[in-house]
C-alpha positions as a printed Julia matrix, in Angstrom:
257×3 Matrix{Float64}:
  63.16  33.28  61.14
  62.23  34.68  57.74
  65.89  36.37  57.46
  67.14  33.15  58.03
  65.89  32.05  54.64
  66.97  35.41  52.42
  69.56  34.59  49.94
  71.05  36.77  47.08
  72.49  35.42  43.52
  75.4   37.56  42.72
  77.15  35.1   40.35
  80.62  36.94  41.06
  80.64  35.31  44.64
  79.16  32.18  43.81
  81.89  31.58  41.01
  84.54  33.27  42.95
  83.6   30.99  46.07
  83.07  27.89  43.99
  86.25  28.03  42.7
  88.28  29.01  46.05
  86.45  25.43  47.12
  87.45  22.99  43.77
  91.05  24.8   43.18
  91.78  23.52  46.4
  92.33  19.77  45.48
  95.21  21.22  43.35
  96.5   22.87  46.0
 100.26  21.06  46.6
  99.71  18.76  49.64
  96.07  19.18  49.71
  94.6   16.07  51.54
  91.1   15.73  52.98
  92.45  16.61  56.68
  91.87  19.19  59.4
  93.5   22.0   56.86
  90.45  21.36  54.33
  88.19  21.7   56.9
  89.04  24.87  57.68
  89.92  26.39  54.24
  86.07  25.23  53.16
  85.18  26.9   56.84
  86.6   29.66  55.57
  85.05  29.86  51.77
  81.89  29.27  53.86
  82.05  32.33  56.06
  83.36  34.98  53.09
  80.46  33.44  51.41
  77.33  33.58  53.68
  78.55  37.43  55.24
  78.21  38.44  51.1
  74.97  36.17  50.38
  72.9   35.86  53.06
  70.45  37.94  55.02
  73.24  39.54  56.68
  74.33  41.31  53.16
  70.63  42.39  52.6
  70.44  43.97  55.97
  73.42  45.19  56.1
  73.43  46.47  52.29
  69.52  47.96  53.32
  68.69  48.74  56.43
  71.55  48.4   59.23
  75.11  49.45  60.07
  75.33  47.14  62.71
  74.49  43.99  60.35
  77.02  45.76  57.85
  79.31  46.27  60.51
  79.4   42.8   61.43
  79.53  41.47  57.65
  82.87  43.3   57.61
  84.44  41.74  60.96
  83.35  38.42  59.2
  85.21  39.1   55.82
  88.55  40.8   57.29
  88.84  38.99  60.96
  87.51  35.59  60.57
  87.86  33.87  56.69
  90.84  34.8   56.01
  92.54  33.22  59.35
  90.91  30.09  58.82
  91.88  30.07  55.02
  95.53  30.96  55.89
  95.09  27.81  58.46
  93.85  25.43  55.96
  97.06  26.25  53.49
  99.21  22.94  52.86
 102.93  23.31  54.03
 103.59  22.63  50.52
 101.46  24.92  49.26
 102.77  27.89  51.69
 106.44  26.46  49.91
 105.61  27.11  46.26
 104.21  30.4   47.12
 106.94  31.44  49.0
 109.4   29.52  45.9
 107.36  31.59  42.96
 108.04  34.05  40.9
 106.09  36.61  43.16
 107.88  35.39  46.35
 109.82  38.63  46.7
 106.21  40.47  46.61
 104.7   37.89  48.82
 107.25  38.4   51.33
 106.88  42.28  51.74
 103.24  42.82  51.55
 103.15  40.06  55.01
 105.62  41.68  56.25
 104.1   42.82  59.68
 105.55  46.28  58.99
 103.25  46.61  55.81
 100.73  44.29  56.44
  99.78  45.99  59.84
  99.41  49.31  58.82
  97.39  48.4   55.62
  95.36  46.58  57.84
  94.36  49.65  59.97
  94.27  52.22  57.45
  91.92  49.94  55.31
  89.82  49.33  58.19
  89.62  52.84  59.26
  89.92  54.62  56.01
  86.38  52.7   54.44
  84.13  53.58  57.91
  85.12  56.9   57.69
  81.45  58.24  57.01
  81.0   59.64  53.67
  83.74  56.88  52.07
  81.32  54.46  53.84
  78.2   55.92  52.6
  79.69  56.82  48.68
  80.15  53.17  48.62
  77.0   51.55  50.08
  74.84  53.96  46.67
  78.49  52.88  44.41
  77.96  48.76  43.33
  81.59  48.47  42.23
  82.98  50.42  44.86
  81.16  48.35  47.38
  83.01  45.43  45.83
  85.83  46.95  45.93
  85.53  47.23  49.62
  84.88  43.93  50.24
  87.61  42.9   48.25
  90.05  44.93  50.28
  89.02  43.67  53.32
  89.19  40.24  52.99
  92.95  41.25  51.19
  94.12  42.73  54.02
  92.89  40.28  56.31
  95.39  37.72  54.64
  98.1   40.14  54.95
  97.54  40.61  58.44
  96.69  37.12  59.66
  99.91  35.61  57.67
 102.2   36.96  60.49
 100.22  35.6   63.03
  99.26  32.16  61.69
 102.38  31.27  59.71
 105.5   30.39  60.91
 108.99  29.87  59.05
 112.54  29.72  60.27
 114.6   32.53  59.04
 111.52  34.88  57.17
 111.92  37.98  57.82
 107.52  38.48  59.6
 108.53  36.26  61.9
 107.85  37.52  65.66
 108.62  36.78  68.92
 106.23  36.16  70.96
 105.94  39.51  72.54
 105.94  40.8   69.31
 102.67  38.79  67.84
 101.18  40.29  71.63
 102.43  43.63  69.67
 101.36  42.92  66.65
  97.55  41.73  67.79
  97.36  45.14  70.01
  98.04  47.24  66.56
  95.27  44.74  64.69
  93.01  45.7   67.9
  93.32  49.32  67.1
  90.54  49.91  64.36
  88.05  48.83  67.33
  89.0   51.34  68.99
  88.84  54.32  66.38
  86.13  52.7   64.52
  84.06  51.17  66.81
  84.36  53.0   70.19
  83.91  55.9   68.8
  80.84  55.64  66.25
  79.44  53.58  70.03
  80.28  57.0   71.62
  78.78  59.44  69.19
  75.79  61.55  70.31
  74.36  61.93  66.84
  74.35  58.86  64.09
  76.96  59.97  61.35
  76.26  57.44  58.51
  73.48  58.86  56.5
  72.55  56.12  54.41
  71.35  54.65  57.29
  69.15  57.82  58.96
  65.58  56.38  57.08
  66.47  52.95  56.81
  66.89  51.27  60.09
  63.61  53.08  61.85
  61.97  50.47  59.36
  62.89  47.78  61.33
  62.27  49.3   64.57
  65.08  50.53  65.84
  66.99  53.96  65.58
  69.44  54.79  63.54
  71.27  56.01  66.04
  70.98  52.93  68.5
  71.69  50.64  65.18
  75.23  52.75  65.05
  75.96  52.44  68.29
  74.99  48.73  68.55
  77.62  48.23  65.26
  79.9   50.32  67.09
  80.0   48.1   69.66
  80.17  45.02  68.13
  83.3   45.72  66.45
  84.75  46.69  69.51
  83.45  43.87  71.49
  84.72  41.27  69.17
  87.78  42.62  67.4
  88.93  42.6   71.15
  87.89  39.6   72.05
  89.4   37.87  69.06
  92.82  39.96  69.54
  92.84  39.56  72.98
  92.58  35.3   73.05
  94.83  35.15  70.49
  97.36  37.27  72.24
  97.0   35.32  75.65
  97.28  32.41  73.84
 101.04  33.39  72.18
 101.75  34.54  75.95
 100.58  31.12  77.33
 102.92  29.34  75.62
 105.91  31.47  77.09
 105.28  29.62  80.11
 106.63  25.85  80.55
 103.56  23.27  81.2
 103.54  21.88  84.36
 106.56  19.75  85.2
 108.6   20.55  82.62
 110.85  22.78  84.5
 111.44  19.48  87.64
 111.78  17.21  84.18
 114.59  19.59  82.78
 116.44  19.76  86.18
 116.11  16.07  86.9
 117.47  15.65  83.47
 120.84  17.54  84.13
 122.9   19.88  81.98
């Protein structure tokens, strides 16, 4: 329970947060509905995985904890800030003066591979350790994560007729399989190693009790576990809705040509 009450005071996230949360009422179309909800849910995630106890464990003593932190600031805020955009809002960005931009960085051809090279590129071991001892470079990480989390979610939670990300539905099941790939070269194999490879971590995590090479493998793992899990659902959700609900098919008949 004492973890539970660990908070930091970096006044970058707290402003940076605080305004994400009061810009939105000047958002175009911004009403207190189901899309504030989950733009504050959002805000609210980004900012407890950088404030909490799961920065200062993750930051100190374990990959796993940091490990998570970064599933929580590429996989989950930026979805559910993407989901809380207004229509109208998601219309003046795509009407602006950087709509040419916009379009080609979401673009699943771009945005997917950013998304895995990011992913992979900073848990490569000594980028991932240089940056843990490297305060601005650490930002710089987190920064990039949550970036390329809105790139890569945009494809799968927006939807306009005639834009050039849009996908089928097989190809969002395509699309999810490529975002599913980092687990696998990130997180199956640090869960495989026989030795732990992040060396920041070698003295820290014993102080907690636990190994540092059963704290890699446990991080490991998570990211597999849930970066599956997450791709996986949304994927069988896209291929549920290939198939008609029941009836409609009779209904259609019965209702001729």
């Amino acid at each position: 329970m004492h973890w539970l009450t660990v908070w930091e005071f970096d006044p970058s996230v707290w402003v940076g947060c605080a305004l994400a949360l009061v810009a939105y009422r000047w958002f175009p179309g911004a009403h207190r509905d189901r899309r504030l909800l989950l733009w504050v849910t959002g805000v609210l995630v980004i900012f407890v995985s950088l404030e909490s106890a799961v920065d200062v464990l993750g930051d100190n003593y374990l990959f796993s904890m940091h490990m998570a932190q970064h599933l929580l600031l590429a996989m989950v805020g930026p979805p559910l800030m993407i989901l809380g955009l207004p229509p109208q809002t998601i219309d003046a960005l795509l009407s602006g003066r950087a709509r040419h931009f916009l379009r080609l960085i979401v673009n699943p051809f771009f945005a997917g591979p950013a998304y895995f090279l990011v992913l992979v590129g900073w848990h490569w071991p000594p980028f991932f350790d240089y940056a843990l001892t490297h305060p601005l470079l650490h930002i710089l990480q987190h920064l990039t994560f949550i970036a390329v989390g809105l790139l890569f979610w945009w494809a799968v939670v927006v939807h306009r007729s005639g834009e050039r990300w849009n996908l089928t539905v097989l190809g969002e099941v395509a699309y999810l399989t490529v975002g599913a790939l980092p687990a696998v070269v990130v997180g199956l194999t640090v869960a495989l190693l026989p030795h732990a490879v992040y060396v920041f971590y070698l003295h820290r995590a014993p102080r907690l009790g636990i190994s540092a090479l059963a704290d890699q493998r446990l991080g490991g793992i998570i990211m597999f576990v849930f970066d599956n899990a997450l791709m996986v659902g949304v994927a069988g959700w896209y291929l549920w809705r290939l198939f008609p609900a029941d009836g409609a098919d009779e209904a259609r008949l019965r209702a001729g040509p």
